[in-house]
VOPA-899726 format. One record per residue: x, y, z of N, C-alpha, C, O in turn; residue in one letter; residue number from 1. Coordinates in nm, 4 decimals. Layout:
N
       nc1       nc2       nc3      cac1      cac2      cac3       cc1       cc2       cc3       oc1       oc2       oc3  type  seq
         X         Y         Z         X         Y         Z         X         Y         Z         X         Y         Z     A  NUM
...
//
This chain:
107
       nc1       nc2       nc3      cac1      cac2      cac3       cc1       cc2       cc3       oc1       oc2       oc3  type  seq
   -7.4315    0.4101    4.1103   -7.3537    0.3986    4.2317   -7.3179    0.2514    4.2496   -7.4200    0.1829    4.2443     X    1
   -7.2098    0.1817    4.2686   -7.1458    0.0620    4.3220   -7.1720    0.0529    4.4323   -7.1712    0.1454    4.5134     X    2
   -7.2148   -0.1235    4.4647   -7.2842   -0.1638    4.5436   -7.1711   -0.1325    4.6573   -7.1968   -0.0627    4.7555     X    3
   -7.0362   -0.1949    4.6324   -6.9333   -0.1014    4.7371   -6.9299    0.0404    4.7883   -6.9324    0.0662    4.9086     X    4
   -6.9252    0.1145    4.7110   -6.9520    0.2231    4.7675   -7.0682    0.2339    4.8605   -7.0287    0.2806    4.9674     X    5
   -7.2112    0.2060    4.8614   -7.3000    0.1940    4.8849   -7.2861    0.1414    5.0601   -7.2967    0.1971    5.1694     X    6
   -7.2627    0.0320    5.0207   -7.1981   -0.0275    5.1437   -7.0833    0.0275    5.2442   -7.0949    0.0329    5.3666     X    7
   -7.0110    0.0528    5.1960   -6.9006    0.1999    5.2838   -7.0157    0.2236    5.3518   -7.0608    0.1651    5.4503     X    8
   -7.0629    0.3240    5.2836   -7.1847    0.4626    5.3156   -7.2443    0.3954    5.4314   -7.2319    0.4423    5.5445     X    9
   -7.3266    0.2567    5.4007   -7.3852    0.2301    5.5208   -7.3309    0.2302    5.6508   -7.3902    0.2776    5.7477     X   10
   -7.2182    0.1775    5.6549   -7.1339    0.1207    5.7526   -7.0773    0.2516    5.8060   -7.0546    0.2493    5.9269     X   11
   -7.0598    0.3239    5.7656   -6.9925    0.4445    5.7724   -7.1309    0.5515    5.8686   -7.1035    0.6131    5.9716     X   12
   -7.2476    0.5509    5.8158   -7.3405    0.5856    5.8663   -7.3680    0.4992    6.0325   -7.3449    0.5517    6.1414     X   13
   -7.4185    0.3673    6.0125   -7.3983    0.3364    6.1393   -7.3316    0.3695    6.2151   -7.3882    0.4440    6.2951     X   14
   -7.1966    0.3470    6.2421   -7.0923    0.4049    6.2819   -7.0794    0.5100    6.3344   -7.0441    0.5376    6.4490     X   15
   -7.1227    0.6039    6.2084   -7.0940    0.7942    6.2760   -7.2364    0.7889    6.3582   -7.2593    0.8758    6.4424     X   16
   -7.3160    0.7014    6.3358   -7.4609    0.7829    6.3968   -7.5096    0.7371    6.5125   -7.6127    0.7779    6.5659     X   17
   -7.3952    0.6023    6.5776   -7.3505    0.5926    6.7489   -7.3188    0.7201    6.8037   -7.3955    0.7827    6.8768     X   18
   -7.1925    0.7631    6.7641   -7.1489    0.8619    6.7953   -7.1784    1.0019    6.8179   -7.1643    1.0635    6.9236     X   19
   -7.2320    1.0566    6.6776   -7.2870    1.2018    6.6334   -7.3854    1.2075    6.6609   -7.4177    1.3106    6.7200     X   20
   -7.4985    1.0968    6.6343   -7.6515    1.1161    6.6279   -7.6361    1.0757    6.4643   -7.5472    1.1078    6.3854     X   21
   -7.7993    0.9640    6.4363   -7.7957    0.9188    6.2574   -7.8466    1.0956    6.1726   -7.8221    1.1355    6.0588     X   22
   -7.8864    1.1316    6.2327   -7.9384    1.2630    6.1230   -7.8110    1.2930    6.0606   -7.7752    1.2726    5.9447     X   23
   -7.7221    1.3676    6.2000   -7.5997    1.4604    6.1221   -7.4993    1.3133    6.0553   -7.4030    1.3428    5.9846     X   24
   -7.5188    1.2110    6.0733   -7.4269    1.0992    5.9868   -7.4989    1.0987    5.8937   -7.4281    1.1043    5.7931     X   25
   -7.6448    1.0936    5.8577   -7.6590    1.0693    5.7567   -7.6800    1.2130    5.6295   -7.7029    1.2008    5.5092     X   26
   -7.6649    1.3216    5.6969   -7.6341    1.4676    5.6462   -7.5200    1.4187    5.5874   -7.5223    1.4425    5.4666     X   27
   -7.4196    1.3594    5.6229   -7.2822    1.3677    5.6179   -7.2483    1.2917    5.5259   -7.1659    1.3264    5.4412     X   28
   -7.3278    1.1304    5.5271   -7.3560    1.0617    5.3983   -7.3529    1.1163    5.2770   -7.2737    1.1126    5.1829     X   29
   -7.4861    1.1832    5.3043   -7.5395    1.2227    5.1510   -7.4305    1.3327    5.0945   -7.4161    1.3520    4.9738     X   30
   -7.3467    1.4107    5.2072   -7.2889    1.5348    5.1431   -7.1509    1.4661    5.0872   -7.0983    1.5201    4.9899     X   31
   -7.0785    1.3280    5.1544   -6.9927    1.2836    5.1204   -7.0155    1.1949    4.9795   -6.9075    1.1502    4.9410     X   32
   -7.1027    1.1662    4.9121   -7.1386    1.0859    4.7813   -7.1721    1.2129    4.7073   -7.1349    1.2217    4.5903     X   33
   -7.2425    1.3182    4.7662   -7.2322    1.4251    4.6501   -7.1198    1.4731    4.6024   -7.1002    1.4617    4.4814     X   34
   -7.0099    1.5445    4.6951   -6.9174    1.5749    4.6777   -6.8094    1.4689    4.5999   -6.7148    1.5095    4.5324     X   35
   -6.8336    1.3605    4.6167   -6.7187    1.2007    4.5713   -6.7651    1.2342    4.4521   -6.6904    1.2932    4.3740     X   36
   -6.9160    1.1980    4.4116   -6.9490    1.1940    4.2417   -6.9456    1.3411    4.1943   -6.9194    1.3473    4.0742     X   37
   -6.9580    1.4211    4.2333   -6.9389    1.5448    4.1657   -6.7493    1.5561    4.1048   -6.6979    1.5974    4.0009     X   38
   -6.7084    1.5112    4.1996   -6.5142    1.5467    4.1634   -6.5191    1.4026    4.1190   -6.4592    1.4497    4.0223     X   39
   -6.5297    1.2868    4.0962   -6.5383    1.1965    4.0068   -6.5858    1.2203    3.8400   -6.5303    1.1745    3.7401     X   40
   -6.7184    1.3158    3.8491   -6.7563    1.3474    3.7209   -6.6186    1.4643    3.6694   -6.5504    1.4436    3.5689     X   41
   -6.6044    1.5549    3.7392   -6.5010    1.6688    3.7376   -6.3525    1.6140    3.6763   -6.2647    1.6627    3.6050     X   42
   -6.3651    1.5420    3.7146   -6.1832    1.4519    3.6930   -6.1790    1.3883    3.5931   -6.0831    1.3594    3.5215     X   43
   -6.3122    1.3580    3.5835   -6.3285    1.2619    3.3929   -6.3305    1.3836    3.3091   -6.2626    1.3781    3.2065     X   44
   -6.4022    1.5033    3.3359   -6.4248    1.5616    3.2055   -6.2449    1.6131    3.1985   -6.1709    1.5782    3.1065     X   45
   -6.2156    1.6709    3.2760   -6.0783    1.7072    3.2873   -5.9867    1.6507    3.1663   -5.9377    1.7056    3.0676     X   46
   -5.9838    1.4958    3.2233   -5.8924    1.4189    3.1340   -5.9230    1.4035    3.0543   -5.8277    1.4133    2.9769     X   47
   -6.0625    1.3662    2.9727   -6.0789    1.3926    2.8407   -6.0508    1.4806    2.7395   -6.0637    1.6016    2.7586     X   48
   -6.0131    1.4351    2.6313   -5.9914    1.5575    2.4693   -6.0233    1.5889    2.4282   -6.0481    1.5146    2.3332     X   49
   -6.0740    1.7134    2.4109   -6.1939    1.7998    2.2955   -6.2000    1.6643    2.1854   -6.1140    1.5762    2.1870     X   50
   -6.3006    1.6650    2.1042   -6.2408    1.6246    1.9587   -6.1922    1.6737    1.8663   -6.1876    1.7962    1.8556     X   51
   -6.1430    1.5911    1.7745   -6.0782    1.6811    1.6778   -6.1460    1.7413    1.5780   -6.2356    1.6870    1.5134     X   52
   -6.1000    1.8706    1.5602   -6.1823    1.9547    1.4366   -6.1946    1.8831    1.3062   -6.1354    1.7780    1.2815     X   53
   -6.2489    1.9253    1.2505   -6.3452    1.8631    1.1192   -6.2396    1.9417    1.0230   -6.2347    2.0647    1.0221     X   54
   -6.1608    1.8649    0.9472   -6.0863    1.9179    0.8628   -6.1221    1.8853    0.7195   -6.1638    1.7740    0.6876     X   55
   -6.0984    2.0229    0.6007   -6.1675    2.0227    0.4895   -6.0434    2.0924    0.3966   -5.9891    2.1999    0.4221     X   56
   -6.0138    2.0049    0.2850   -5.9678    2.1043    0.2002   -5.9630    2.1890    0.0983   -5.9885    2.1495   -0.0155     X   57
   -5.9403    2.2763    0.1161   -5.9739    2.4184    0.0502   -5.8641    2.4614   -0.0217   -5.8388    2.5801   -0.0013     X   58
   -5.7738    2.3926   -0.1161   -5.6584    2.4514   -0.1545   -5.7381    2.5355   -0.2911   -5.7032    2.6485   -0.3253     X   59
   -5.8564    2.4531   -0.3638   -5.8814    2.5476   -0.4790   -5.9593    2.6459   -0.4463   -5.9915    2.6989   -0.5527     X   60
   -6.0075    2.7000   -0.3601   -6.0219    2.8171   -0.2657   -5.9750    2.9591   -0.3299   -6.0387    3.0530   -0.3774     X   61
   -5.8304    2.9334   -0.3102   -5.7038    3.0664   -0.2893   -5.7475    3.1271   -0.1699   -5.7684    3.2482   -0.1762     X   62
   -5.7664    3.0678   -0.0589   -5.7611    3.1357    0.0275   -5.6145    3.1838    0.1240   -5.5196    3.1066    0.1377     X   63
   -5.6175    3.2953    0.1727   -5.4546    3.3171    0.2546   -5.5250    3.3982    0.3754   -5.6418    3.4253    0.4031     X   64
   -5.3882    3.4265    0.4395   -5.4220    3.4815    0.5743   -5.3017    3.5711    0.5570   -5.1889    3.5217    0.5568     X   65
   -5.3155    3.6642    0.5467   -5.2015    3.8181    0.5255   -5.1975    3.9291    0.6609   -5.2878    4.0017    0.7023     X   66
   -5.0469    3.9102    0.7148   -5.0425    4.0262    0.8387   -5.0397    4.1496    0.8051   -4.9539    4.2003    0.7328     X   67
   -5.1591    4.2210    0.8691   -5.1375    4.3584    0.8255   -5.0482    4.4498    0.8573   -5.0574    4.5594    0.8021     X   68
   -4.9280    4.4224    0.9656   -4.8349    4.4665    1.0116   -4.7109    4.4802    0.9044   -4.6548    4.5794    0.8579     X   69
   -4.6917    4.3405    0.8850   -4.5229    4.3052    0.7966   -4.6160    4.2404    0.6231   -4.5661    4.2275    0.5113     X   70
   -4.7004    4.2246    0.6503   -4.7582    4.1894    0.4840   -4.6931    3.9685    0.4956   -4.7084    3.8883    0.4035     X   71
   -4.6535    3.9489    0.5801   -4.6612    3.7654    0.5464   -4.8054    3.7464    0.5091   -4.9078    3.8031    0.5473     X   72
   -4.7779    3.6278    0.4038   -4.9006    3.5690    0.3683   -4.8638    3.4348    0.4061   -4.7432    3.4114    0.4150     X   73
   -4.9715    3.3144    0.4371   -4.9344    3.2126    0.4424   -5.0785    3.1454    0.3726   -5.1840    3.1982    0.4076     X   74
   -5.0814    3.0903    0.3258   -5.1448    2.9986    0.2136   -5.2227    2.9089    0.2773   -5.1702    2.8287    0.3546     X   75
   -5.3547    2.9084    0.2558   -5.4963    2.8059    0.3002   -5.4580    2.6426    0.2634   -5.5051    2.6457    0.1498     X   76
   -5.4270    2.5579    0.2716   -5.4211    2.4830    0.2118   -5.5946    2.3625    0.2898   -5.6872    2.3182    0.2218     X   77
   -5.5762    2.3488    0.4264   -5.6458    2.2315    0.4713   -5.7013    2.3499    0.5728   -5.6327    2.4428    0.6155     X   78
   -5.8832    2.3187    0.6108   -5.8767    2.4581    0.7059   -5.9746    2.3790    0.8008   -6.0519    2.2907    0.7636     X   79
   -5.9585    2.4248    0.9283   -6.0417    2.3768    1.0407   -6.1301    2.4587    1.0933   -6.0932    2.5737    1.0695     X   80
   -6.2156    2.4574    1.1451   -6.2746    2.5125    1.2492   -6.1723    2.6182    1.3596   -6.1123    2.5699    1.4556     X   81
   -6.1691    2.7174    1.3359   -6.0461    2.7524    1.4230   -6.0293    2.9050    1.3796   -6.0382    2.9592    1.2695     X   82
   -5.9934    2.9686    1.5450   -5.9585    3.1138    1.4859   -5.8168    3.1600    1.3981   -5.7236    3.0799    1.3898     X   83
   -5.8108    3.2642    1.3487   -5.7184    3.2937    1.2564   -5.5681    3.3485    1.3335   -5.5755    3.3824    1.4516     X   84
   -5.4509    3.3542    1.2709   -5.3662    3.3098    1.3590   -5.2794    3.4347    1.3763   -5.2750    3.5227    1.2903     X   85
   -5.2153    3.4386    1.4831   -5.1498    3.6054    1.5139   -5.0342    3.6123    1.4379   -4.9832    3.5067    1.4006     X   86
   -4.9758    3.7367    1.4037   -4.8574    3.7268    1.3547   -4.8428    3.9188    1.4229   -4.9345    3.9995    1.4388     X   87
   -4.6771    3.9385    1.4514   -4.6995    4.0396    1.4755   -4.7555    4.1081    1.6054   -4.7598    4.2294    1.6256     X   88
   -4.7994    4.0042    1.6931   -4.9254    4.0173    1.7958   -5.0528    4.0598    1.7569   -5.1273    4.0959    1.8480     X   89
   -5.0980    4.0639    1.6335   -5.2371    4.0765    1.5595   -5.2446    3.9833    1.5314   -5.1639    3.8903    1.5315     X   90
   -5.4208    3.9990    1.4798   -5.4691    3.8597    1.3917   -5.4591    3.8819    1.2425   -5.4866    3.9856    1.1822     X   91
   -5.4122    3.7601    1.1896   -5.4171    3.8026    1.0335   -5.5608    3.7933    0.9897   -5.6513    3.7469    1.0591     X   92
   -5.5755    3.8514    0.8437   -5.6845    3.8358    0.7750   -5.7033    3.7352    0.7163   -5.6171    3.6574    0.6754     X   93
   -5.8477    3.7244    0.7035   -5.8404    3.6049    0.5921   -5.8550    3.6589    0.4295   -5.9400    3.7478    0.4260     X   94
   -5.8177    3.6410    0.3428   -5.8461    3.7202    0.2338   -5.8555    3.5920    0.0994   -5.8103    3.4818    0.1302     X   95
   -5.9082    3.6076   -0.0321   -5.9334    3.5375   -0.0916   -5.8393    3.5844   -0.2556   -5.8264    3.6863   -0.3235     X   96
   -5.8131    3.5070   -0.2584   -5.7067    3.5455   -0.4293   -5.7231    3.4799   -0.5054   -5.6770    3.3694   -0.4769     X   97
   -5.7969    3.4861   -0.6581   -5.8288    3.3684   -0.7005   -5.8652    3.2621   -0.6886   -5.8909    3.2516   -0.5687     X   98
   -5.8863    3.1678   -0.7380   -5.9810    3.0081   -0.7317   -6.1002    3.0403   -0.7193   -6.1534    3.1459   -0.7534     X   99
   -6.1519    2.9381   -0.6637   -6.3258    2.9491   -0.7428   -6.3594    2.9555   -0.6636   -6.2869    2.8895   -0.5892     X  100
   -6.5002    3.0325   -0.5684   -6.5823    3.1045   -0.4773   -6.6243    3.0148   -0.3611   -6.7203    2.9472   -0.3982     X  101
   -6.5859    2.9842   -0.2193   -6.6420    2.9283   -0.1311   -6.7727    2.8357   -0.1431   -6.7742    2.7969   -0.2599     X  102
   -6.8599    2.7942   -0.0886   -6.9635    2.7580   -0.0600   -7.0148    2.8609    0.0733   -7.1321    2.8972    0.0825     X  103
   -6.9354    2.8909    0.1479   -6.9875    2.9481    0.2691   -6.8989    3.0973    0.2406   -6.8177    3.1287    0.1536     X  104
   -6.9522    3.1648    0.3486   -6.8405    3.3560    0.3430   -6.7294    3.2993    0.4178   -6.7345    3.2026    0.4938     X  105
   -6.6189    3.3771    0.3851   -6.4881    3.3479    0.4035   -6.5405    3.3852    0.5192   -6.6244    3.3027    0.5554     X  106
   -6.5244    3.4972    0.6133   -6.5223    3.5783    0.7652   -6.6236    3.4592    0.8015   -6.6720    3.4515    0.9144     X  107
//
């Protein structure tokens, strides 16, 4: 907490607790710094960016992703962390065609 802020609070407490009585000012304190740092923490995570996925390439793989609707294939080349992609309004498959065997299961 900043010594400013801090200071508000006090002043702000005195103040209301002429008026109101110090209990309900200082009720009012504590609920006004909870609420400030809670939507302060809230607003940072907000604006922050996932990170970016961990990208690996897999072209000697043969891996593809084939719609079972219309039959497009589109070709594995670099693969992320990430679900598989619609075509059709389905998800394609992942399927394997030649090259040499994963380290991990395709699915």
């Amino acid at each position: 907490m900043t010594p400013a802020l801090l200071a508000i609070s006090v002043v702000l407490l005195v103040a209301l607790g002429e008026a109101y009585g110090y209990l309900r000012a200082a009720v009012a304190a504590v609920m006004f710094l909870g609420i400030f740092v809670f939507g302060i923490r809230w607003i940072r995570s907000a604006i922050t960016s996932p990170p970016e996925p961990e990208i690996a390439d897999v072209s000697d793989y043969g891996l593809k992703y084939v719609c079972t609707m219309c039959g497009l294939e589109l070709k594995v080349e670099v693969a992320a962390r990430d679900k598989a992609p619609t075509h059709c309004m389905e998800p394609m498959v992942l399927v394997q065609s030649g090259g040499k065997p994963p380290l991990r299961p395709v699915d």
